[in-house]
C-alpha positions in Angstrom: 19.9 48.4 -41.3 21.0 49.4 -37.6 18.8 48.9 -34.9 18.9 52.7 -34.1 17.5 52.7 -38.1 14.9 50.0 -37.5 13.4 51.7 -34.2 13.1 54.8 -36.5 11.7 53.2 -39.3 9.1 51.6 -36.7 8.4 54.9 -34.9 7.7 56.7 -38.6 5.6 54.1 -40.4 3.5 52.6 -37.0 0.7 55.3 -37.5 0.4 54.5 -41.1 0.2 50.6 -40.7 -1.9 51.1 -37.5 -5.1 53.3 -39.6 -4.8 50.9 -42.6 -5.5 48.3 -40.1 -7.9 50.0 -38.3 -10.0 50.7 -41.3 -10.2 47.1 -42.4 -10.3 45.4 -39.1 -12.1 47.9 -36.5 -10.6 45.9 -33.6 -8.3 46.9 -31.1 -7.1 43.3 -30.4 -6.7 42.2 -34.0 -5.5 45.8 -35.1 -2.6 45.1 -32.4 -1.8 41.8 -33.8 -1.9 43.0 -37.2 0.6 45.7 -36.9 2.8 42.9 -34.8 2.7 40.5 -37.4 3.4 43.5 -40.1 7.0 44.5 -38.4 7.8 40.7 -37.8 7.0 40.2 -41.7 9.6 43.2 -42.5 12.1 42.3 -39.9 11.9 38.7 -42.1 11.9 40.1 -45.5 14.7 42.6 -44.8 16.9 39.9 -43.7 16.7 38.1 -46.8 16.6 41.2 -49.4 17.3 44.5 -50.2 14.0 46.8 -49.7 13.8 50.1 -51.7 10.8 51.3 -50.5 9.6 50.3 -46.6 6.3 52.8 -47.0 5.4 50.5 -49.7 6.2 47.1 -48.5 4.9 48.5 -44.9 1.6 49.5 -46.2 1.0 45.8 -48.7 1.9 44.0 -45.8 -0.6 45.4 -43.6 -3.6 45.7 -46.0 -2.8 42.3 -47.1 -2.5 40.7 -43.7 -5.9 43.0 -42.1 -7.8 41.6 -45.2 -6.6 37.6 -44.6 -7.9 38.0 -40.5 -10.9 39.6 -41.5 -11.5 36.4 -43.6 -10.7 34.3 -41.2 -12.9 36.4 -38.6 -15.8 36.0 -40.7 -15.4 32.2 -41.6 -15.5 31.9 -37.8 -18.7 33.8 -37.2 -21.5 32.7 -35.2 -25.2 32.3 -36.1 -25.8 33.2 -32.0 -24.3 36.4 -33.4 -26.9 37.4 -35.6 -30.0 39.4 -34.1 -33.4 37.1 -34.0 -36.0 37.6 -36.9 -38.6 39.3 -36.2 -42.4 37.7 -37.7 -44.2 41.1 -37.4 -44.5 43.6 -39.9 -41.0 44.9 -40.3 -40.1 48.7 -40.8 -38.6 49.6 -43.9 -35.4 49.8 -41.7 -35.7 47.0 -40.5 -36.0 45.7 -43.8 -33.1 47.3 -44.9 -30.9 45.7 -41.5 -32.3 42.4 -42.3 -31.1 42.0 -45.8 -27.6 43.1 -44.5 -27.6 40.7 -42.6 -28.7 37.9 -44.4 -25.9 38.9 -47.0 -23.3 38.7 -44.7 -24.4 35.3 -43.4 -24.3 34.1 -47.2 -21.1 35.2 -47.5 
C-alpha cells in the first residue's frame, strides 16, 4: 500500500473507528488514543500480511481495543468516585441510583 493509499484509507475509515470508540469509551482523551492505537495496530499488521478487508479489521481492532481500556479504566476506579450514601429515607430513584452503583463497584 502507498502512502497516498494509506492517507485515504485513514481519511475513509477514521469516522467509523472514531463512533465505535465513542460509544464504548465516552472519552475524548481515551477515544483519541483509541483510534491512535487502532491505525498503529493496522500500519503493524499490514506490514506483516495481506489484508482483504480494512473495514473489518478497522472496526475489530477498535471495538476490541475500546473494550480492553474500558477494563482497565474500571479496574482503576476510585471509591472517592462514588457519591456518599445517604442514611435517610431514600426515593425510589434514589434507590434505583444506589443499586447502580453498588453493581458497578462489585464489578
Amino acid at each position: 500500500m502507498l502512502m497516498a493509499d494509506w492517507k485515504e484509507l485513514v481519511e475513509e475509515c477514521a469516522p467509523m473507528v472514531i463512533a465505535i470508540s465513542w460509544r464504548i469509551l465516552g472519552n475524548a482523551a481515551d477515544v483519541e488514543d483509541n483510534v491512535q492505537d487502532v491505525f498503529l495496530e493496522a500500519c503493524r499488521i499490514h506490514q506483516q500480511t495481506h489484508v482483504r478487508h480494512w473495514g473489518g479489521l478497522l472496526r475489530r481492532l477498535a471495538t476490541m481495543g475500546a473494550l480492553a481500556k474500558r477494563r482497565r479504566r474500571k479496574q482503576h476506579a476510585s471509591l472517592a468516585e462514588a457519591a456518599p450514601f445517604d442514611h435517610r429515607t431514600p426515593s425510589p430513584e434514589q434507590t434505583a441510583i444506589r443499586r447502580e452503583e453498588e453493581a458497578t463497584l462489585r464489578d
